[in-house]
N, C-alpha and C positions, 0 to 999 in steps of 0.2 A: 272700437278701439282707435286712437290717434294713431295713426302707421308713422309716425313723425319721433314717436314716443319710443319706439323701436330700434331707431337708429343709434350708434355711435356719437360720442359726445362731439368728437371734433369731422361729422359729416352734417350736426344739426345743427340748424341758424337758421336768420332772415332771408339767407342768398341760398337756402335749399326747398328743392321744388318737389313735391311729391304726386303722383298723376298712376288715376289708377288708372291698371292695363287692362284685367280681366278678371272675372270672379273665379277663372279655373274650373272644369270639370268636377272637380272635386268636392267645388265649394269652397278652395283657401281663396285669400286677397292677394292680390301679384297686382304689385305697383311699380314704378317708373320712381327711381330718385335720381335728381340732377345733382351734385354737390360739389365742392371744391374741383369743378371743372371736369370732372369724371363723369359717368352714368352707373346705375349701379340697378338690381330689381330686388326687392324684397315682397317676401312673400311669408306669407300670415295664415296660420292651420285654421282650415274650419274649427267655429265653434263647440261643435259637437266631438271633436276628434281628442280623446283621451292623451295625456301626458305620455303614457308609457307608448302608443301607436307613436306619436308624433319622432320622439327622441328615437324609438326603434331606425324608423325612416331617415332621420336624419344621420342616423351611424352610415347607413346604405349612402346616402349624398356623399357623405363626407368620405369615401373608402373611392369613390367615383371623382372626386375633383381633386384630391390627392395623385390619383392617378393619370387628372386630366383631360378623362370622360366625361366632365361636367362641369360649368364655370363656377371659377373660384369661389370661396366659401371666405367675405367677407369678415362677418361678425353674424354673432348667433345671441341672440335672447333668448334662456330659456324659461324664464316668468313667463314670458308673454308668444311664445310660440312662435318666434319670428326668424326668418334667416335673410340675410342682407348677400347678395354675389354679385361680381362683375356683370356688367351686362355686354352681353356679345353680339356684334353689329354680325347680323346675317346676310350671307350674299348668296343665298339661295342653294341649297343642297339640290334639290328638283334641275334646277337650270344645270348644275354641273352635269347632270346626270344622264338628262335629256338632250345635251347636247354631243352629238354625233363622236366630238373631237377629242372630248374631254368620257365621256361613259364608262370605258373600261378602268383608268383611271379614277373615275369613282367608286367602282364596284369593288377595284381592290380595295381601296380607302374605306370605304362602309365598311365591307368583309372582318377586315384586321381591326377597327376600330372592333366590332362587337365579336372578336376573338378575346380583345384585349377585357373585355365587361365583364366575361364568362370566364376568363381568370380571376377575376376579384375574389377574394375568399368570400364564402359564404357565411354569413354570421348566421350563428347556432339560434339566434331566437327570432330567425327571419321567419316569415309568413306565406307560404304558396298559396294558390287555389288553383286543382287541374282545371284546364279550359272549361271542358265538359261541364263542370259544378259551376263553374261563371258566366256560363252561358243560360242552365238551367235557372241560375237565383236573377239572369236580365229577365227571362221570356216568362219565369214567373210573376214579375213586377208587372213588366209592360204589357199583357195581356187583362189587368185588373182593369175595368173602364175603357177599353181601349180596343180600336178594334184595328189588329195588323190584317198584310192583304194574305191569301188561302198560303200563297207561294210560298212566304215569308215561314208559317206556320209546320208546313209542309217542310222547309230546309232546316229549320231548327229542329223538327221531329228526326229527322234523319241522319244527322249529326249526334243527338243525344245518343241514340241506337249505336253506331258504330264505334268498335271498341277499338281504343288507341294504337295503332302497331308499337310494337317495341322499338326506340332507335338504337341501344347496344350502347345510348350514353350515359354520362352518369349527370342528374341534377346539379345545374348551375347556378349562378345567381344571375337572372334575367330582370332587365329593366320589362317586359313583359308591355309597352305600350310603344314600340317603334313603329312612328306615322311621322311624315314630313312635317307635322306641326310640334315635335318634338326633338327635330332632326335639325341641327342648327350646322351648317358649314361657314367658317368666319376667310375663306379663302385659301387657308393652309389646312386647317385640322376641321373632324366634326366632332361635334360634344352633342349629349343628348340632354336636353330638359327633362325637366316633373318626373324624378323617381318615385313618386306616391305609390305605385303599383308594382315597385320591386319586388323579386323574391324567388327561390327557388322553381327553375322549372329545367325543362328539355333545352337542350341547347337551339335546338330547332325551330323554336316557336318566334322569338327577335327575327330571324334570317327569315321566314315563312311570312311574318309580319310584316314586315317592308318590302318583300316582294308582291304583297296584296296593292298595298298602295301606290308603289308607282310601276305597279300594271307590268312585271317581268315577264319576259318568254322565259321557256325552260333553259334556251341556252345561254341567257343572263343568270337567270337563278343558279346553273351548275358554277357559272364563275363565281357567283357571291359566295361559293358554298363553296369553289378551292380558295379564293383566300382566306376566306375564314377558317380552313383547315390547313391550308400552307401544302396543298398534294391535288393534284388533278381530281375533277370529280367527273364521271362517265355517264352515271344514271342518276336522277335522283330519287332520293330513298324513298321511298315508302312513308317514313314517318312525317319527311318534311311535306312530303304530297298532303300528306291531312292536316297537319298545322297548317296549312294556307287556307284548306277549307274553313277548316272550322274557325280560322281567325276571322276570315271576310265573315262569315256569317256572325260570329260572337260580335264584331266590331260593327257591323249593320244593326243589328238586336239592338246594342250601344247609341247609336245614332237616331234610332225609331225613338227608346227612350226619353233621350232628350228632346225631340221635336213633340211627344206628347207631353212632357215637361213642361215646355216651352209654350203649350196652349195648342196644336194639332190637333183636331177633330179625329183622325184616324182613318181608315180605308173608305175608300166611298162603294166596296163593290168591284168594281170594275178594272183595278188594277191585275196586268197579267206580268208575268215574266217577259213575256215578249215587247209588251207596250214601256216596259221601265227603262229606265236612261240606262247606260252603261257606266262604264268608270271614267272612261276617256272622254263621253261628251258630259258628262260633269263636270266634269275639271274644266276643259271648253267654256263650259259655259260660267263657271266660276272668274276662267281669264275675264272674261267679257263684261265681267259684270253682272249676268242677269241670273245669277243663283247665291246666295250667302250660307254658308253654314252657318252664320251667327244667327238666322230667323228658324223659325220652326218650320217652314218650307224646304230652305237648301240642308236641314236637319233631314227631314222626308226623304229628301229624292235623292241623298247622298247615302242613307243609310239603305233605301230597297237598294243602289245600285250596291253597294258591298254585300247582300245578302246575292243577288242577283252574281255575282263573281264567285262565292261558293258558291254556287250552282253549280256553274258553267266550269269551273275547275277541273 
């Protein structure tokens, strides 16, 4: 499909530039449009993704940039499957975060933003999957041809087993994929990118989620978890303890995936718990250069270390 084709009448012409950005997880097309001096990103449904999926999803964006939580909802084609939004100039959510000065300050900002997501109403014909079944339907895939390391095997078995404690809340509507590559800070506010994965869950699992990846102590995670409730929090729950398990391991599963995807041979044996990178020298080494998530390598070593973090949780 021409992604050009998609656009609004008075953003197409000779003086408009279109650059694609990524295929997406997913499989849609997310493109870069320059136009009438603006920037804009459109984005284009897999192939295979049925009309009624698509429009479902897109009621979820639009209930989200309505409210803020997500950049603006330009123009929509629904022939052609395509949504056109602002594109929002990132100055790093991670830096705000990780810097000493600014942290708390972030955590309340993160916190109340995904207070504010988990008031959205729920639309009646949204889509959940418990963790547990999404974890179960990656590790049956990625086991077919594939060989993951004992450990990997071993954290998924154990996870599946353990039966969810109760959190005493009631299902929200969760963006259900909060990772710093979906976490955009534009210097005032954060919006979250790719609602693909919205829908019904535990309020816990978003908060649990983003404390897997940028690597919380417990006494970070109780402040994400009073601003997100707006009341001191003392212990943390029980339920949020296991949504961080089973996310780091569900989101490792996720990342082995795509690296056999991606053409990864698979375990050679010799991988232990002990010899796998952590989180923190991941990202290290991510700074530096010498690991990519985009090759099936920093696919590898970034998904054992998220299995590797449910472990050690």
């Amino acid at each position: 499909m021409n992604p050009e084709a998609c656009l609004p009448a008075h953003l197409s012409g000779p003086a408009t530039t279109v650059t694609r950005v990524a295929a997406g997880l997913s499989g849609a097309g997310v493109y870069r449009v320059d136009a009438d001096g603006q920037a804009f990103v459109l984005k284009l449904a897999r192939e295979t993704e049925s009309f009624a999926d698509w429009h479902r999803k897109l009621h979820i964006q639009q209930l989200a940039a309505n409210a803020g939580l997500a950049p603006r909802i330009i123009h929509v084609d629904e022939d052609r499957r395509a949504v056109l939004t602002d594109f929002v100039v990132d100055r790093s959510f991670p830096a705000f975060y990780f810097d000493p000065r600014t942290r708390e300050a972030a955590l309340i900002q993160l916190g109340r933003m995904l207070r504010r997501v988990h008031e959205l109403p729920l639309p009646s014909d949204s889509i959940g999957m418990e963790p547990r079944d999404y974890l179960a339907l990656i590790w049956s895939g990625l086991r077919e041809r594939f060989a993951p390391p004992a450990f990997v095997g071993e954290a998924v078995t154990r996870m599946l087993a353990e039966e969810p404690p109760a959190s005493g809340r009631a299902p929200v509507l969760s963006h259900n994929d909060v990772n710093p590559s979906n976490l955009v800070y534009d210097g005032e506010r954060v919006v979250l990118f790719d609602w693909e994965t919205a829908g019904p869950n535990d309020p816990y699992f978003d908060l649990a989620t983003i404390s897997v990846f940028l690597r919380m102590d417990d006494a970070s995670c109780r402040q994400l978890l009073a601003a997100h409730d707006g009341e001191p929090v003392s212990a943390l729950p029980v339920r949020f303890a296991f949504d961080r398990r089973i996310a780091a391991v569900m989101c490792g599963a996720g990342f082995l995936r795509l690296a056999r995807n991606s053409g990864h041979v698979g375990a050679t044996g010799e991988e232990t718990i002990e010899s796998t990178l952590g989180l923190g020298e991941c990202y290290q080494q991510m700074r530096s250069g010498a690991l990519s998530i985009a090759t099936s390598t920093g696919q590898w070593v970034f998904g054992l270390a998220l299995v590797k973090a449910g472990v050690t949780l």
